[in-house]
C-alpha positions as CSV (number, residue, x, y, z in Angstrom):
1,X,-1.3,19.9,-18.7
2,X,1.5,18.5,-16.7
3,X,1.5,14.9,-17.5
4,X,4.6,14.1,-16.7
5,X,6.8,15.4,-14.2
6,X,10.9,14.6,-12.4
7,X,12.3,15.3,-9.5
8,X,15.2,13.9,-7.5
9,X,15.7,11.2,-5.0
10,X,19.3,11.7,-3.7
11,X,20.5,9.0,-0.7
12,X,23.5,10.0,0.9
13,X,25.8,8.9,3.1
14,X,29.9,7.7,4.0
15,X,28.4,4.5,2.2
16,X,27.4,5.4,-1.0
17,X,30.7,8.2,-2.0
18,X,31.2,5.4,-5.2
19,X,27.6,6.1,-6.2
20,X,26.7,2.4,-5.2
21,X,24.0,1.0,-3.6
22,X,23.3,-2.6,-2.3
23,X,20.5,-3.5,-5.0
24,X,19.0,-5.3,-2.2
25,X,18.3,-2.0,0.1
26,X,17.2,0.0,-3.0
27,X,15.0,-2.0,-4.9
28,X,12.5,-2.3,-2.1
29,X,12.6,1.4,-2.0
30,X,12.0,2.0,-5.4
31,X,9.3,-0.3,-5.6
32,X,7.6,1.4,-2.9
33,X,8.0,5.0,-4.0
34,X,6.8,3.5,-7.7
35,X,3.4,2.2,-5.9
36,X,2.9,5.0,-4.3
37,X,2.5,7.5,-7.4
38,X,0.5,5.4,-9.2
39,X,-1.9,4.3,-5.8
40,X,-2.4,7.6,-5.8
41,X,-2.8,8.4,-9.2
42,X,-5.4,5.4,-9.7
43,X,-7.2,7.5,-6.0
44,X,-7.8,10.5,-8.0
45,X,-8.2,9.5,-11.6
46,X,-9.4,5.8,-11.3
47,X,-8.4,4.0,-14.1
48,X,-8.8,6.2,-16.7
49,X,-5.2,7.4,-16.5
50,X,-1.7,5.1,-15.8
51,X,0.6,6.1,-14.1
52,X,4.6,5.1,-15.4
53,X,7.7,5.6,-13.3
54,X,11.0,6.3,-14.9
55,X,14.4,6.0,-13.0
56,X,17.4,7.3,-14.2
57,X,21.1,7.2,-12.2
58,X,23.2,10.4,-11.6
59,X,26.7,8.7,-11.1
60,X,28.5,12.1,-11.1
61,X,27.3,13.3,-7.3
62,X,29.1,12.0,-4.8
63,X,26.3,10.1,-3.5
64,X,23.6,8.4,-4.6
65,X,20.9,10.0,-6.8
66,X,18.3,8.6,-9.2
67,X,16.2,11.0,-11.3
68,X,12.3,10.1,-11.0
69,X,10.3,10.7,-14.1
70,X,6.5,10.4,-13.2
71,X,4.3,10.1,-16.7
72,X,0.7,9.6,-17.2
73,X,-0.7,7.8,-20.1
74,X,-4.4,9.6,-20.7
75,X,-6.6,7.3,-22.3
76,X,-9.0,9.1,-25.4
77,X,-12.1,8.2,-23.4
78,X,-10.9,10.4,-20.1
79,X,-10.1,13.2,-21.9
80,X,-13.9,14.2,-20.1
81,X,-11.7,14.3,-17.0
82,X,-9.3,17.1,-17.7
83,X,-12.1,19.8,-17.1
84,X,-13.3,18.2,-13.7
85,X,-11.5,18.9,-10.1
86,X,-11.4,14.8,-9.8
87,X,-8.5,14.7,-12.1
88,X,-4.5,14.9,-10.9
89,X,-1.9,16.1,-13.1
90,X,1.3,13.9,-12.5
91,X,2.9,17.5,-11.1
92,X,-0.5,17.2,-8.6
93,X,0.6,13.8,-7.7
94,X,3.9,14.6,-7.0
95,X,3.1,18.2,-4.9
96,X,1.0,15.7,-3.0
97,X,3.6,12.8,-2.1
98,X,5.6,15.6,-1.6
99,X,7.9,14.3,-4.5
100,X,8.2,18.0,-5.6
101,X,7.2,20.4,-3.0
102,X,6.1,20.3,0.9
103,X,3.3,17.8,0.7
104,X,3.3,13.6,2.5
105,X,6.5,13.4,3.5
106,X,6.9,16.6,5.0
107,X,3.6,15.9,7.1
108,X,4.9,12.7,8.4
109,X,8.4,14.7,9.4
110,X,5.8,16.6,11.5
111,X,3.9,13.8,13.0
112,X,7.4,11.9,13.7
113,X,8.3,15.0,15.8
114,X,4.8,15.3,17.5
115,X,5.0,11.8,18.5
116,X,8.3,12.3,19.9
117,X,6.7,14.4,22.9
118,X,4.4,11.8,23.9
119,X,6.7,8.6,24.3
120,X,4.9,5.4,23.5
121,X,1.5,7.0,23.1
122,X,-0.6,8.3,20.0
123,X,-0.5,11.5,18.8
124,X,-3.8,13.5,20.1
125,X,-4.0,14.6,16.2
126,X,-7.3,17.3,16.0
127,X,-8.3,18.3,12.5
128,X,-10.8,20.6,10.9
129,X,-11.5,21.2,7.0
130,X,-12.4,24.2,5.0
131,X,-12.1,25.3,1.5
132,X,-10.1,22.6,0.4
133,X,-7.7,22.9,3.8
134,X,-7.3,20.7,6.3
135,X,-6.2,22.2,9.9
136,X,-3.9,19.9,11.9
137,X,-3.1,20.2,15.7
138,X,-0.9,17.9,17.3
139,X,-1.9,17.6,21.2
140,X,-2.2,20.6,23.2
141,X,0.1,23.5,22.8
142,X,1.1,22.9,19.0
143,X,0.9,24.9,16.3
144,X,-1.3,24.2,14.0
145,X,-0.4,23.0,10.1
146,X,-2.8,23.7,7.2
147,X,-2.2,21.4,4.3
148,X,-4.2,20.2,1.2
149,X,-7.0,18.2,2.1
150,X,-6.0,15.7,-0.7
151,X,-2.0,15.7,0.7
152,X,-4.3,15.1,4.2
153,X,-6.2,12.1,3.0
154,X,-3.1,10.4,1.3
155,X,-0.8,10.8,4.3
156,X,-3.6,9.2,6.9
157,X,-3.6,5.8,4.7
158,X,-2.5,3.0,6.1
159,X,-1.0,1.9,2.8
160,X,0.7,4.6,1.9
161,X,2.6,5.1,5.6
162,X,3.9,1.2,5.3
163,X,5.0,2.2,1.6
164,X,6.7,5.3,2.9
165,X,8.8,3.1,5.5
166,X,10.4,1.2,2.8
167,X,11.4,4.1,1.0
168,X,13.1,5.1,4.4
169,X,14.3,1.7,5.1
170,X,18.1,2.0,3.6
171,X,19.0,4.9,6.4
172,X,18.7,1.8,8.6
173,X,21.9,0.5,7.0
174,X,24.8,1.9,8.5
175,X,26.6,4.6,6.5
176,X,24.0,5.8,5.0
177,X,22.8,9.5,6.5
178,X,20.2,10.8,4.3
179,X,17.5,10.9,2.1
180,X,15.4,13.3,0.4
181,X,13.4,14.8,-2.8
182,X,15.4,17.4,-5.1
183,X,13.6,18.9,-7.6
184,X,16.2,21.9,-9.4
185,X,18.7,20.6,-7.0
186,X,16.6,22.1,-3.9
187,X,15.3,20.3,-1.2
188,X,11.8,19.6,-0.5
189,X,11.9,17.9,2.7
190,X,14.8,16.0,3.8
191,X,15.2,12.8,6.5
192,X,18.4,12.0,8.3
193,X,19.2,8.7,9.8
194,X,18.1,9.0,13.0
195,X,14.2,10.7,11.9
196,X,14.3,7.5,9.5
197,X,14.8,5.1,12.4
198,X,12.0,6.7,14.2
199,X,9.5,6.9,11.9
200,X,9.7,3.4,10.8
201,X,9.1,2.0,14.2
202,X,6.8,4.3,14.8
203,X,3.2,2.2,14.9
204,X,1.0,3.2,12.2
205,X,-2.0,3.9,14.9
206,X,0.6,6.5,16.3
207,X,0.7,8.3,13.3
208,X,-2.6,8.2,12.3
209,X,-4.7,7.0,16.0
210,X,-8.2,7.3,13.9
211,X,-7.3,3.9,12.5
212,X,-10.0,1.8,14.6
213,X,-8.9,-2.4,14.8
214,X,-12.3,-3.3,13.1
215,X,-11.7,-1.3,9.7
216,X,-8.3,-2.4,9.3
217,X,-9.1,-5.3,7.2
218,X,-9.0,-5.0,3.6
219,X,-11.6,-8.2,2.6
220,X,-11.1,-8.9,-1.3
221,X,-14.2,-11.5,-2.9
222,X,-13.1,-13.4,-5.7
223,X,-15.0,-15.8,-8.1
224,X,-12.3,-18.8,-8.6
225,X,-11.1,-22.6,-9.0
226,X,-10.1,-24.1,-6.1
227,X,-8.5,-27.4,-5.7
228,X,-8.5,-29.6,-2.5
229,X,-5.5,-31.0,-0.7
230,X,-7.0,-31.9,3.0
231,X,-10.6,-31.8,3.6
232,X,-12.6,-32.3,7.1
233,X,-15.3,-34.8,7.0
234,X,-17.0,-33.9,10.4
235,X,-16.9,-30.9,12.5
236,X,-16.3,-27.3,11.8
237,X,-14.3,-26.7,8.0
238,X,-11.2,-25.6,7.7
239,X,-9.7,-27.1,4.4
240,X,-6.5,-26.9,2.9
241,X,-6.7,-25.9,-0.9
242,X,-4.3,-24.5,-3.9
243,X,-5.2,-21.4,-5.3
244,X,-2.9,-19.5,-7.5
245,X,-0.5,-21.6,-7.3
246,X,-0.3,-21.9,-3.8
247,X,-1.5,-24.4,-0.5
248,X,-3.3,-21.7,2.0
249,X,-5.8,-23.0,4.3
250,X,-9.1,-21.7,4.2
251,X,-12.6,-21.7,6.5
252,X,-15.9,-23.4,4.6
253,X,-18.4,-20.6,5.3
254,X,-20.7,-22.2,3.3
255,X,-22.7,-24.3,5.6
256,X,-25.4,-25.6,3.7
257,X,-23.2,-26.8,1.2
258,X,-20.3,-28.6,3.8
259,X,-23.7,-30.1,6.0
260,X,-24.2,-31.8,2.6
261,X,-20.6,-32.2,1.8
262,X,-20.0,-34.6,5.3
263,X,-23.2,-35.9,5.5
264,X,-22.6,-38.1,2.5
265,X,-25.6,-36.0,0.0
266,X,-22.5,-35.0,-2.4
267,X,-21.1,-37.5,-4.5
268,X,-17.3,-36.9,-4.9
269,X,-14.7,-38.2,-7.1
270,X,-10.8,-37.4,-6.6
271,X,-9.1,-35.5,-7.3
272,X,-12.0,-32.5,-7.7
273,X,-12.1,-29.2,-7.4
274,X,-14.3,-26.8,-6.6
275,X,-15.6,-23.2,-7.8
276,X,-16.0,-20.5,-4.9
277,X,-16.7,-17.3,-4.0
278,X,-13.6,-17.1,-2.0
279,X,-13.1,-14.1,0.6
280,X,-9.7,-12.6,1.2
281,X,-8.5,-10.5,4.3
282,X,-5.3,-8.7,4.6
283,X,-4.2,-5.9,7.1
284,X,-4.2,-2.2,5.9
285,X,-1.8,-1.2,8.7
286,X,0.7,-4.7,8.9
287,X,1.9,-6.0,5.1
288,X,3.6,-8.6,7.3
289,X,0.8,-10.2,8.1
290,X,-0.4,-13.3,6.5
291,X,-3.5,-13.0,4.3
292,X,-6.5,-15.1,6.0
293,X,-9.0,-16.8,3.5
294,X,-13.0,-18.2,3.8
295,X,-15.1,-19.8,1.5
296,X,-18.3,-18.2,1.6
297,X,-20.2,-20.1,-1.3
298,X,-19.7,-23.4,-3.5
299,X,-21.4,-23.1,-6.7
300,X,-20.5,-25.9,-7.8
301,X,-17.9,-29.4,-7.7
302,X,-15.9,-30.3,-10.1
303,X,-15.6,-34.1,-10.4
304,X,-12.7,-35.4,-13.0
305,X,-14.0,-35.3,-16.6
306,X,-14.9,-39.2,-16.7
307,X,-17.5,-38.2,-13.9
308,X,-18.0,-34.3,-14.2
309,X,-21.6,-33.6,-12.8
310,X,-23.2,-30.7,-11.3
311,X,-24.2,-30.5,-7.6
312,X,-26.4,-27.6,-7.4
């Protein structure tokens, strides 16, 4: 059934000829490749199946290579799954990253080159689906690509192009010159240096130029305890609060509750805390930047148990 899978991740490089490797360039990279089998893993089989990856060093090559061990744990209850086209076999996940055959990475080495021609602009990317296929034309003049339409759909996420940048990342160091997936000691698709470098600067819009600004918010709701460090009697709300144990700063969206809040209606006893919806929104495209937050509902205050009362 193929539930578990290796191939090879070899870096190479005048750097790494005593098979080691700054932990601090490498564990980023592993990370990311990690999060990417098992993002898509959880894309095609929910969470039904988890996804476990296994690393294993190769000190005899005169670089440096770790074995990658993908294997899925198949819950009883799934085991519906295994006769629908939904569910991924971890040697489908890995065909698909491109892990063990042509598949992600060797569509980005594609877009990295197309992008190439056209400076500082985006790719004009056209693409049309059929049987399972996906057609892929890069601006006028190319020849076309036909790929997977599932390899398709995880190369265009956002996500999954900032996670393939880290695992690039160390060819920015210098001495080290390549990177690539092995499977039976045969390439799959290989990067040097200098298609590394590219790529990573490369804006994610460039890549992928159907990402529009207003759907590149992922907005998380969460039911929580909040509690208040600086509040704003008067004017338009924006409160500083600790959640999970950190001060973030955070909009009042709820404005029936804050007209009642400053006007004196709710009683309030400190310290207190209160329990929100709270609203979450990160950037699909930038993992740099910061996390905004907004309460959109208080259900209810929390006075200090000598005074605890409900306000709604």
């Amino acid at each position: 059934m193929g539930k578990h899978v290796t191939t090879t991740i070899r870096y190479d490089g005048s750097e790494l000829v005593n098979h080691q490797m700054d932990v601090q360039e490498l564990a980023p990279a592993l990370l990311a490749l990690a999060e990417m089998a098992q993002l898509t893993n959880k894309r095609f089989n929910g969470d039904a199946v988890s996804m476990n990856v296994l690393v294993k060093a190769d000190i005899e090559q005169h670089c440096f290579q770790l074995d990658i061990h993908l294997v899925q744990n198949i819950l009883e209850t799934a085991k519906q799954l295994f006769d629908t086209d939904n569910f991924k076999t971890a040697k489908e996940i890995a065909e698909i990253l491109g892990f063990v055959s042509g598949g992600m990475f060797s569509i980005w080495t594609i877009w990295k080159k197309a992008s190439e021609k056209f400076d500082t602009n985006p790719i004009t990317i056209s693409t049309t689906q059929h049987d399972g296929l996906t057609t892929i034309v890069y601006g006028s003049g190319s020849s076309p690509i036909t790929v997977n339409n599932n390899t398709y759909s995880v190369a265009i996420d956002p996500a999954m192009i900032e996670l393939g940048k880290k695992v690039l990342k160390p060819l920015e160091c210098a001495g080290y010159d390549t990177v690539g997936f092995y499977p039976d000691n045969k390439p799959t698709v290989e990067w040097s240096e200098e298609e590394a470098r590219n790529f990573i600067k490369l804006p994610t819009q460039h890549i992928n130029p159907d990402i529009d600004p207003k759907t590149d918010l992922n907005v998380t709701s969460i039911r929580t305890f909040v509690s208040v460090k600086t509040q704003r009697n008067d004017g338009k709300a924006r409160w500083e609060i600790k959640w999970a144990n950190k001060a973030v700063w955070v909009s009042i969206e709820d404005f029936d509750w804050l007209h009642r809040f400053q006007s004196g209606q709710i009683h309030v006893d400190i310290p207190y805390k209160l329990d929100v919806s709270l609203e979450m929104t990160t950037s699909k495209t930038n993992p740099n930047l910061e996390p905004t937050y907004a309460i959109k509902e208080v259900h209810e205050l929390i006075n200090p148990p000598a005074r605890q009362e409900s306000l709604l």
